[in-house]
N, C-alpha and C positions, 0 to 999 in steps of 0.2 A: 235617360239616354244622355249620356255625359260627351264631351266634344270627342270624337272620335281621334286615334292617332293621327291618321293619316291626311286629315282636314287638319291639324293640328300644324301640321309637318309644312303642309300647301301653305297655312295661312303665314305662317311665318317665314320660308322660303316668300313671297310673295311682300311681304311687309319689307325684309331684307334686299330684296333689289330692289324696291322704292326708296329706301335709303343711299342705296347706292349708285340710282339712276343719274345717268350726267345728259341724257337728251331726251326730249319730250316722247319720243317713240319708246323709249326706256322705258318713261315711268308712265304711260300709255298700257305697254304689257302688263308693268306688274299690278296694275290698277285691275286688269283683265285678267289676272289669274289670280286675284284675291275676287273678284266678283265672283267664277266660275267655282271656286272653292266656297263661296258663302252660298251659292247657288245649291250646290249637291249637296249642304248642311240641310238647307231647307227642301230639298225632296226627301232625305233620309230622313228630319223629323216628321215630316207628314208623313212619312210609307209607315213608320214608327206607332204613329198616332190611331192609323187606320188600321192596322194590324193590333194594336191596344182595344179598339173597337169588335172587330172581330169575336176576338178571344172574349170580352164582357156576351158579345151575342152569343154565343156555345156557352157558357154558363149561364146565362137565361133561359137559356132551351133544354139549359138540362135540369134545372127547377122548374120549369115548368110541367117538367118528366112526359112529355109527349102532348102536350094537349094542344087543340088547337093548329097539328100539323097541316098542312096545306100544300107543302110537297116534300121530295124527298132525291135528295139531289147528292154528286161527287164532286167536288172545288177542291182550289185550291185555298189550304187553311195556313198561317204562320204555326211554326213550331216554334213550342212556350218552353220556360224554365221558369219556377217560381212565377208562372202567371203573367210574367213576360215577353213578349214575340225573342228572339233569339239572333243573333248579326253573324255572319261569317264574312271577314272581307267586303266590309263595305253595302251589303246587300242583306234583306231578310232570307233566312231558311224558311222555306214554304216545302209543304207537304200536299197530299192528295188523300182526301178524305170524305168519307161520305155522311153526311149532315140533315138535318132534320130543319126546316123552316117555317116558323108559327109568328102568326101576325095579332096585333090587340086589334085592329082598326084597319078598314080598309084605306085609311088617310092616317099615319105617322107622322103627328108634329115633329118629332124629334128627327127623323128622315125626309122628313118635307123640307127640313129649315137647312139640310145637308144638303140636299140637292139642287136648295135655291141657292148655293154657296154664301148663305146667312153667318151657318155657326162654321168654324172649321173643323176637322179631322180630329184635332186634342178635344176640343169642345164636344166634341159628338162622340168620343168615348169616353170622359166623365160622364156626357147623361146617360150613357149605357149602364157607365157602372153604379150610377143612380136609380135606374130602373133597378138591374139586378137588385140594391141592398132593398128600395121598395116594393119592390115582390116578394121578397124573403123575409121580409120582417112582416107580412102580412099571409097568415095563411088560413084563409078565410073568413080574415076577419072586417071584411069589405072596403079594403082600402083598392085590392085591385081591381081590373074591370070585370064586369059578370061573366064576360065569355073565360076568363083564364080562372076564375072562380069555379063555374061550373065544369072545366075542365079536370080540374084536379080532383073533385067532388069525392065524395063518400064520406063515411065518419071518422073520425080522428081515435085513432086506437090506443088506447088506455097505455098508463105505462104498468098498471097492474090488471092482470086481464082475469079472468072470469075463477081458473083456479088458484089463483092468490097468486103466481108467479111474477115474478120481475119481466117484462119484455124492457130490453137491453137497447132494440133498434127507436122503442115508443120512449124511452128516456133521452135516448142520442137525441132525435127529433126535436125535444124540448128544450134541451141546451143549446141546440143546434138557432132552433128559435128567437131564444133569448139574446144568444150574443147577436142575429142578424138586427134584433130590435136595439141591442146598444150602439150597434155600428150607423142604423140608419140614424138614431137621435145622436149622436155625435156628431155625422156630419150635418146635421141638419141645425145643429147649434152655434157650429161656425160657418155656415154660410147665413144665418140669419144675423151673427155677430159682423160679419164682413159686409150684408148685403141689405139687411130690413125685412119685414117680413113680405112684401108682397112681390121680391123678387123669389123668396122660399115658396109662397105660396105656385106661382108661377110653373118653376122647377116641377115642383109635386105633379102636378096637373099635365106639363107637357113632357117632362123626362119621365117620370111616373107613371100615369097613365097613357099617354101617348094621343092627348087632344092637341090639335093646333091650336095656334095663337089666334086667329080669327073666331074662333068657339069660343072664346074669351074677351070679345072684346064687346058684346051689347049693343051698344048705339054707340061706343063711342069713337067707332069705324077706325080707319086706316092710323088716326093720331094714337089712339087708345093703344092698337097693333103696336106700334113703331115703342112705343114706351114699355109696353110686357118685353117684348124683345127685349130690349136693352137690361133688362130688368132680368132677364134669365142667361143673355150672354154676362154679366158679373157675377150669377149665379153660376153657373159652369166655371166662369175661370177661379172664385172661391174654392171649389172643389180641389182645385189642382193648383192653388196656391202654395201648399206645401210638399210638391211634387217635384221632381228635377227632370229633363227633359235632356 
């Protein structure tokens, strides 16, 4: 999300009558209309952010291919282009859609840490899209949690099946697999290059499988907590270090 026109336009209307202010009420306003233009910058990247979220939750749910439903509901969803929420004037295009919602855990580290206002809006849609690439890069091979394992269940269908033929969809599948597994060990190479491994390890555990920070901390209580944190908010922003916003 690149600086939109129209903040563009404000900020510098706004910088230009600071320059040309000749009394303190002068340059009072334009101090206040460059704050209220930096102001709407940062709701439209957070709407931006949460909307980037979103969209990672609907492509979890639709690898998860139904499991683990728990209800079934009409919201309002952002409308994507190439996987991105969509701007019209200042504002997301939102639709009305009816959605499927499945949980790992009745406790969501990665939603717990959003609601305590821990990680922000960007942050909580990199670990989404972290989840995502670690659930696809794992299909049944017990990297996820037993309930979305056993959701999927059945056996894995040959790409050559029983009268010698080719199945097209059990090949797609394989490929499909493979590139999820280079994408997850890619990023998973530069955030251990950016972060260490025990903020990676972190990552895995709560964007991944969806344990809080507290289920990780042993004995070594609240200090133990406070250092994983930190330790997976530089893991998220590695994620989206090469991101533009």
């Amino acid at each position: 999300m690149n600086l939109p026109r129209d903040i563009e336009i404000r900020l510098d209307k706004a910088d230009k009558a600071s320059a040309k202010a000749k009394t303190d009420t002068d340059r009072q306003r334009a101090l206040e209309a460059r704050k209220s233009a930096l102001d709407e910058l940062s709701k439209r990247e957070a709407d931006h952010w949460t909307a980037k979220a979103m969209i990672e939750r609907d492509r979890l749910e639709r690898l998860r291919d139904g499991g683990l439903v728990v209800e079934e509901l009409v919201t309002t969803v952002p409308v994507t282009k190439d996987g991105n929420p969509v701007w019209k004037r200042g504002r997301l295009v939102m639709k009305q859609e009816r959605v499927k919602r499945s949980r790992i855990t009745n406790s969501d580290g990665l939603e717990t840490l959003l609601q305590a206002g821990t990680i922000t809006a960007k942050q909580f849609a990199h670990g989404m899209t972290y989840r995502t690439l670690y659930e696809a890069a794992d299909h049944g091979h017990g990297l996820t949690p037993p309930q979305i394992g056993a959701a999927r269940g059945g056996a894995k269908r040959q790409p050559i099946n029983d009268a010698g033929q080719v199945d097209q969809s059990a090949v797609q599948r394989i490929i499909d697999e493979a590139r999820h597994v280079i994408d997850l060990m890619e990023t998973e190479r530069d955030v251990l290059a950016l972060c260490g491994a025990e903020p990676l390890t972190t990552l895995r555990l709560v964007a991944g499988e969806g344990r809080t920070i507290f289920s990780l901390t042993g004995r070594g209580g609240r200090r133990r907590a406070i250092n994983l944190t930190k330790g997976l908010l530089r893991a998220l922003d590695a994620m989206g270090a090469t991101e533009s916003v």
